[in-house]
DRENTOR-49116 format. One line per 3 residues: number of its first residue (from 1); their letters; for each residue x, y, z of N, C-alpha, C, CB. Coordinates in steps of 0.2 Angstrom, whole numbers. Glycine has a CB too. Layout:
DRENTOR-49116
NUM> a> X:Y:Z:X:Y:Z:X:Y:Z:X:Y:Z ~ ...
This chain:
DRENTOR-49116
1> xxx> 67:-39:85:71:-34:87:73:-34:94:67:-27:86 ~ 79:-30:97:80:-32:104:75:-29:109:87:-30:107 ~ 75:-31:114:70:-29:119:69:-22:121:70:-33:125
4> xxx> 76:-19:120:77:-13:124:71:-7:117:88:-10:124 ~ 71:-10:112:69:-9:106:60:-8:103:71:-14:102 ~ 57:-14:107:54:-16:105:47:-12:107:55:-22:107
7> xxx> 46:-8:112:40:-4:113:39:3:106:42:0:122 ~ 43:4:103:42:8:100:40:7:94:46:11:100 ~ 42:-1:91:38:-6:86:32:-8:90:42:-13:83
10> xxx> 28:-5:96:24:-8:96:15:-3:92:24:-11:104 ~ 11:-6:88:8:-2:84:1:-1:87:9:-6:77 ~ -5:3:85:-11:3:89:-14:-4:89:-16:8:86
13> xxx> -12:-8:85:-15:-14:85:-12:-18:94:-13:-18:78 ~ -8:-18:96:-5:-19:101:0:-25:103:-10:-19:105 ~ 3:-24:96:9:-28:95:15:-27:91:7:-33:92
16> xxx> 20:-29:89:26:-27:87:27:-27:81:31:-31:88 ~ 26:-22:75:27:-22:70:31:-17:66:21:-22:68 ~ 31:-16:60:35:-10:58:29:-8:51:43:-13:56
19> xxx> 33:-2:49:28:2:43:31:0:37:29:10:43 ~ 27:-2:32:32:-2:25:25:0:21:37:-9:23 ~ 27:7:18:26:12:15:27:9:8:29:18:17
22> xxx> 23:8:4:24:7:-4:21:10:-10:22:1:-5 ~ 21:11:-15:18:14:-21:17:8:-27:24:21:-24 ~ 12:9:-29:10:4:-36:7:7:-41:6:-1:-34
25> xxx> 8:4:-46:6:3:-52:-3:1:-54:11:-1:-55 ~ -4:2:-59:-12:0:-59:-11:-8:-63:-19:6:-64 ~ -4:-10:-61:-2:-16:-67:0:-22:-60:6:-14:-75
28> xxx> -1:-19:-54:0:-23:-49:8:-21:-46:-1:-30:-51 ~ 12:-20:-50:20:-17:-47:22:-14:-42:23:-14:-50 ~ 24:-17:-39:27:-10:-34:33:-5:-36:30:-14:-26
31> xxx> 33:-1:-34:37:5:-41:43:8:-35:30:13:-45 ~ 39:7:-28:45:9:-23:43:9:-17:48:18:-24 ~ 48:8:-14:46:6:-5:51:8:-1:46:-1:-3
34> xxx> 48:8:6:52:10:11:48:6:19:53:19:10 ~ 54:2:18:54:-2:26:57:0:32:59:-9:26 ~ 57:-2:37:59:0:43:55:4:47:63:3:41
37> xxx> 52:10:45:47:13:51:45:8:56:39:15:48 ~ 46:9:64:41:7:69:36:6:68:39:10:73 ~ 30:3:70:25:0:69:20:7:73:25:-8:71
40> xxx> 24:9:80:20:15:82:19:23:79:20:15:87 ~ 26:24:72:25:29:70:18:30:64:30:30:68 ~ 16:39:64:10:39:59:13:37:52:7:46:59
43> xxx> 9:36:47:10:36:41:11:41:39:7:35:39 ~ 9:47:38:9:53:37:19:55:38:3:57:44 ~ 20:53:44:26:56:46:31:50:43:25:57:54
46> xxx> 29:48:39:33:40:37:37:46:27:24:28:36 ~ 28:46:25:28:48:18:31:55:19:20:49:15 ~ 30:60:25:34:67:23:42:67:25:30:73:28
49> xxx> 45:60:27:51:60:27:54:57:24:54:59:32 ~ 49:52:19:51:50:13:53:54:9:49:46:11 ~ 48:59:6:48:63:2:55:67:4:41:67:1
52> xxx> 57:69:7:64:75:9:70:69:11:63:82:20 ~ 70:64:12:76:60:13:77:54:4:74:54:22 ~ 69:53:3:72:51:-5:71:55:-10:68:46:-7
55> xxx> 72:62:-9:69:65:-15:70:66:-23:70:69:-14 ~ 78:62:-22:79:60:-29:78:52:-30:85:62:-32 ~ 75:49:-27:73:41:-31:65:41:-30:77:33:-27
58> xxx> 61:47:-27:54:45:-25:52:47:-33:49:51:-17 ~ 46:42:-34:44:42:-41:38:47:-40:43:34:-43 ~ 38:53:-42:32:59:-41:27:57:-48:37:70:-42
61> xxx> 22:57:-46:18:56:-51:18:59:-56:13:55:-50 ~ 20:65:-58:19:69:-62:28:69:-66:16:75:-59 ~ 31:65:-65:39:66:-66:40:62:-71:43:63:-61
64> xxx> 36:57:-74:37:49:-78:42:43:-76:42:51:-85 ~ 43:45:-68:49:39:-66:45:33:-64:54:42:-58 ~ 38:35:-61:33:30:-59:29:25:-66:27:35:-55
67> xxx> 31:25:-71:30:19:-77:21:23:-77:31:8:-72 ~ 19:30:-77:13:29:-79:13:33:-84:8:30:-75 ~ 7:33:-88:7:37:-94:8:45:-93:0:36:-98
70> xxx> 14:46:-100:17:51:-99:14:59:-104:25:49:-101 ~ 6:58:-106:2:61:-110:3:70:-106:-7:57:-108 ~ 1:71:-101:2:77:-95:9:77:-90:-6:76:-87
73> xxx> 10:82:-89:15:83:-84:12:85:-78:19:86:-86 ~ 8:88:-77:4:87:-70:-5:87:-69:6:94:-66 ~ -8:88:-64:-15:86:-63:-13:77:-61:-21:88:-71
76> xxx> -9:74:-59:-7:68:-59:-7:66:-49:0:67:-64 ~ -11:61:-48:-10:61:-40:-9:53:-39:-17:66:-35 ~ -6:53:-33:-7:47:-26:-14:45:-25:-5:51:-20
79> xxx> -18:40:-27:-21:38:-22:-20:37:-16:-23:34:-23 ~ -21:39:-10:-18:36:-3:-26:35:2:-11:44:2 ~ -22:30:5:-32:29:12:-29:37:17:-32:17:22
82> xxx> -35:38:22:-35:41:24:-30:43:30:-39:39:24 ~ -26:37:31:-20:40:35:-17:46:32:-15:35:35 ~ -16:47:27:-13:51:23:-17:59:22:-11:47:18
85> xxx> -11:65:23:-18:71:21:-17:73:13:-17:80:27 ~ -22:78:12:-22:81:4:-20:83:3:-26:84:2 ~ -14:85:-1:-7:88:-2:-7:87:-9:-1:85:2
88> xxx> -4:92:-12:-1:92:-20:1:84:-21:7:99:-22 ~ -2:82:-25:0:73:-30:-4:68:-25:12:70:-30 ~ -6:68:-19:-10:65:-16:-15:65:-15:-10:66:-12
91> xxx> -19:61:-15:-27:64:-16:-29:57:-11:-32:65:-25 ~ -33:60:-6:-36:55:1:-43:56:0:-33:58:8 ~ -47:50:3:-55:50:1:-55:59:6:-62:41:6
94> xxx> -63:59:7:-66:61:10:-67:59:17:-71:61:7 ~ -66:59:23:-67:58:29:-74:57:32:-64:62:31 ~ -77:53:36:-85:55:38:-90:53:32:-86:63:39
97> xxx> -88:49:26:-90:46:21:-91:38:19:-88:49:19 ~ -95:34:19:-96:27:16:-88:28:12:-104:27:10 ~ -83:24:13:-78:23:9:-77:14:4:-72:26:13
100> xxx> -75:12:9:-75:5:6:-79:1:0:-76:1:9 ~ -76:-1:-5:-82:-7:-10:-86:-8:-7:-81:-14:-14 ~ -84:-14:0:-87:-17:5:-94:-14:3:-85:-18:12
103> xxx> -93:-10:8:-101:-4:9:-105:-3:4:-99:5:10 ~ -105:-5:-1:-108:-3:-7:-112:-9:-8:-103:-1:-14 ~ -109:-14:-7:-111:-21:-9:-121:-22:-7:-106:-27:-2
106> xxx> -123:-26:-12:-129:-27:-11:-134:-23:-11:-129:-30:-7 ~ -132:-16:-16:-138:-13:-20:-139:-6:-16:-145:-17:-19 ~ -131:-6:-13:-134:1:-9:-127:5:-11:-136:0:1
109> xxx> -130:10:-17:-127:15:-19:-124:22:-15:-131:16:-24 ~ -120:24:-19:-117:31:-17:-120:36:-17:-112:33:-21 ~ -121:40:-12:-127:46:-11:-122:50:-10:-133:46:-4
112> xxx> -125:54:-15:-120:64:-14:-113:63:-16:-117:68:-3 ~ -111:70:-19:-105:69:-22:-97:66:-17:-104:78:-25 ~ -99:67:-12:-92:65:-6:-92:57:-9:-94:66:5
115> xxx> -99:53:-8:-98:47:-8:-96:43:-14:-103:45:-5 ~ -97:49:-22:-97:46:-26:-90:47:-29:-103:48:-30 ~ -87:50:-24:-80:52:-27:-76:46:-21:-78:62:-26
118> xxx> -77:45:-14:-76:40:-12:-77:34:-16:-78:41:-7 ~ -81:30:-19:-83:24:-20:-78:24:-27:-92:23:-20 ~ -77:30:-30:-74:33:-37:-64:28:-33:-75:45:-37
121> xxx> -64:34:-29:-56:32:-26:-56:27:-23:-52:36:-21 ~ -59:23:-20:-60:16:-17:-57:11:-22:-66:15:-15 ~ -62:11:-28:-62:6:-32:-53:7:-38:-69:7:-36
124> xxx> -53:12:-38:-44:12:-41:-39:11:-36:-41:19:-43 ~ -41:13:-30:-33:9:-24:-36:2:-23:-31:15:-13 ~ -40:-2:-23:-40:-8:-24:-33:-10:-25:-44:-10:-27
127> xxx> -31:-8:-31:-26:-11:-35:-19:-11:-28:-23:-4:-44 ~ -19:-8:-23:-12:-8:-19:-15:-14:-12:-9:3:-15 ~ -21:-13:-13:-25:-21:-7:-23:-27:-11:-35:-21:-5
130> xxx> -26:-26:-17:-22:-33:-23:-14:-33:-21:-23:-31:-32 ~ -13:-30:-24:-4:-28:-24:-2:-33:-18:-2:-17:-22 ~ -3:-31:-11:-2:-32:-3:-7:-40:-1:-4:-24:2
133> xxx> -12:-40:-7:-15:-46:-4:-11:-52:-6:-23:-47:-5 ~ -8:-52:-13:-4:-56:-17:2:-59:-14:-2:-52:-23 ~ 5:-54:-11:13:-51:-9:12:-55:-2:15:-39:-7
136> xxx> 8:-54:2:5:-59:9:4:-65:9:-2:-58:11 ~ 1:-68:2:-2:-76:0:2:-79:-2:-8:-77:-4 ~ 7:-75:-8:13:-80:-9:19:-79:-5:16:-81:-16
139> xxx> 21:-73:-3:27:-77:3:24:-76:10:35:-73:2 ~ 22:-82:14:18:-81:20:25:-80:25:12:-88:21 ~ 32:-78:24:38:-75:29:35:-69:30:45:-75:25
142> xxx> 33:-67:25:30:-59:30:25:-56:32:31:-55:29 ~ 19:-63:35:14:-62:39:20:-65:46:6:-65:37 ~ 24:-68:47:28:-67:52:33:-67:54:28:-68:55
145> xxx> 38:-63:50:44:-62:49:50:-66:57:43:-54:48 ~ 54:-71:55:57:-75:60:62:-68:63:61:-83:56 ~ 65:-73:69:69:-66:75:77:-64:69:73:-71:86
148> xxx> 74:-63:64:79:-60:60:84:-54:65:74:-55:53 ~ 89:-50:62:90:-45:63:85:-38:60:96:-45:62 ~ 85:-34:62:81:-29:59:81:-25:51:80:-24:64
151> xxx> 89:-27:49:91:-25:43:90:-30:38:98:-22:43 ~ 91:-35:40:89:-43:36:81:-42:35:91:-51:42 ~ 77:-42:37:67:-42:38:70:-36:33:60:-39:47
154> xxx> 72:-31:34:70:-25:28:72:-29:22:74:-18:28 ~ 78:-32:22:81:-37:15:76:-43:13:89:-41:18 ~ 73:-45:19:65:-48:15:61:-44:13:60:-53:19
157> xxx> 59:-42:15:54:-37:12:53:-36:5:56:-32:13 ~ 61:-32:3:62:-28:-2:62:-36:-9:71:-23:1 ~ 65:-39:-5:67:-45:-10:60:-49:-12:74:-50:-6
160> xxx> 56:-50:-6:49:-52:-8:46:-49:-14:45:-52:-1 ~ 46:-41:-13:42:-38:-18:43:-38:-25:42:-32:-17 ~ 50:-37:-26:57:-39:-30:54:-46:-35:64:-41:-24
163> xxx> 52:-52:-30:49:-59:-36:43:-57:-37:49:-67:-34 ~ 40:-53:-33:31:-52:-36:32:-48:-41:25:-49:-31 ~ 37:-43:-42:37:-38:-49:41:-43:-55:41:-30:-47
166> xxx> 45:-48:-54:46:-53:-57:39:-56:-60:49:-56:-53 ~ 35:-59:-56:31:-63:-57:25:-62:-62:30:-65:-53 ~ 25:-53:-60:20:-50:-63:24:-48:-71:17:-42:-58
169> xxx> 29:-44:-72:31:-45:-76:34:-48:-83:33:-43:-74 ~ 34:-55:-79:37:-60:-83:27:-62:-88:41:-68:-77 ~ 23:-59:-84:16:-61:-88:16:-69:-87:16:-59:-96
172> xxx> 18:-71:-81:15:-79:-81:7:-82:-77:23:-84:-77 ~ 7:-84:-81:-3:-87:-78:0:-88:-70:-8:-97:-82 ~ -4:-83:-66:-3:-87:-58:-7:-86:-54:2:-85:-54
175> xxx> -10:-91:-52:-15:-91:-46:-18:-87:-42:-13:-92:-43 ~ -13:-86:-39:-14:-80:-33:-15:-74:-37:-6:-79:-27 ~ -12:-69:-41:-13:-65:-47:-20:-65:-46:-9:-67:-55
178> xxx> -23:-71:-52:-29:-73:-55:-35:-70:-47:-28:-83:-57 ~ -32:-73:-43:-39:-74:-38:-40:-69:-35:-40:-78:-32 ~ -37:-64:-32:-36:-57:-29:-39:-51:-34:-28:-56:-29
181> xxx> -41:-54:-42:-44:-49:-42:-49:-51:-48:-40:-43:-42 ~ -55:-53:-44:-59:-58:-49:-64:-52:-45:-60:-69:-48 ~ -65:-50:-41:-71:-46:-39:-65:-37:-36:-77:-52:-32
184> xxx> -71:-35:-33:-69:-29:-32:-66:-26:-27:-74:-26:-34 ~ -63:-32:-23:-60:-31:-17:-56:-38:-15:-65:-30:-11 ~ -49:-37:-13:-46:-42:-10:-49:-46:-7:-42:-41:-6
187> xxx> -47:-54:-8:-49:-58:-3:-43:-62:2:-53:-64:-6 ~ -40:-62:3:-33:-66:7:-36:-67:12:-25:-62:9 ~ -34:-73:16:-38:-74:23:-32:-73:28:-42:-82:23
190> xxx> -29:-69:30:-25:-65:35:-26:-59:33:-17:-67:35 ~ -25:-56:42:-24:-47:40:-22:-48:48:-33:-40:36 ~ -15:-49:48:-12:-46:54:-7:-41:55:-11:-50:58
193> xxx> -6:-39:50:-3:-32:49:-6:-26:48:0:-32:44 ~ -3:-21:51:-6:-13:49:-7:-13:42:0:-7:51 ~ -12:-10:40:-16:-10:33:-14:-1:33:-27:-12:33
196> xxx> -12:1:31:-10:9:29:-5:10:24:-6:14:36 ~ -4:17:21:0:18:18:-4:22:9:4:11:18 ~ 5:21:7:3:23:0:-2:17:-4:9:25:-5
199> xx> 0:11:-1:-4:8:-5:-9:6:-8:-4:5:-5 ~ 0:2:10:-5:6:8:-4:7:3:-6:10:11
């Protein structure tokens, strides 16, 4: 981006990034996105302008637009990490609580309802750290996206996610698919991007 630009993509990590806010399927899909945010805006403030600037293409969990079962029409929410707050279709852990699989590892269980409902949500949004560890390993353009213009990086983006919902869809044996989720947490060996969101 140009320089005059560039302080306001810079993120708490203390480098130039941007936000891309995504929703998924428990089948690995991404169902809808949105690129562009600064890297130093909140999440929070990414998702509540999505919701009022996309409101007719945001897929509401309770609507049937999001490909999930259409049994209920409401009691249906968002998994979201903690960036995000509790709000009708959203449902965020507990705060001040053991949240990650990690934490669990090696025999040490969930104590008290907070943590059993954390370790509970933890293990279903996996599916958006799969989702984004997949999306990372096979196209490695966007762990560092070249001095594109800034509307082109959004056009990778979009188009990257685009052959992973291809790839998942077509049901062809793949690798990267397969390895991401043989245990109960991502493994990719890069993480230099902001980790937030819906997938997030």
């Amino acid at each position: 981006m140009p320089l005059s630009d560039q302080p306001k993509y810079i993120s708490r990590h203390g480098y130039a990034s941007q936000n891309v806010m995504a929703v998924c399927d428990f089948d690995m899909r991404f169902i809808f996105v949105v690129t562009g945010w600064p890297g130093s805006v909140h999440d929070t403030r990414v998702l509540l302008d999505t919701l009022l600037t996309c409101k007719d293409q945001f897929p509401h969990p309770s609507d049937g637009k999001n490909k999930l079962p259409k049994k209920k029409k409401d009691g249906k929410y968002y998994l979201v990490d903690s960036g995000y707050p509790n709000r009708k279709e959203f449902l965020a852990p507990y705060n001040g609580h053991r949240y990650h699989v990690s934490e669990w590892r090696h025999g040490h269980q969930p104590m008290g309802l907070k943590e059993v409902f954390n370790h509970a949500h933890s293990s279903l949004r996996n599916v958006i750290e799969w989702s984004f560890g997949v999306l990372k390993l096979k196209w490695r353009i966007l762990l560092n996206l070249p001095s594109y213009p800034v509307n082109k990086q959004f056009k990778i983006i979009v188009a990257c996610m685009a052959l992973h919902n291809f790839i998942r869809e077509a049901d062809l044996e793949d690798p990267d698919f397969e390895s991401n989720v043989q245990d109960d947490s991502p493994r990719p060996t890069y993480d230099n991007t902001d980790d937030g969101g819906t997938r997030d």
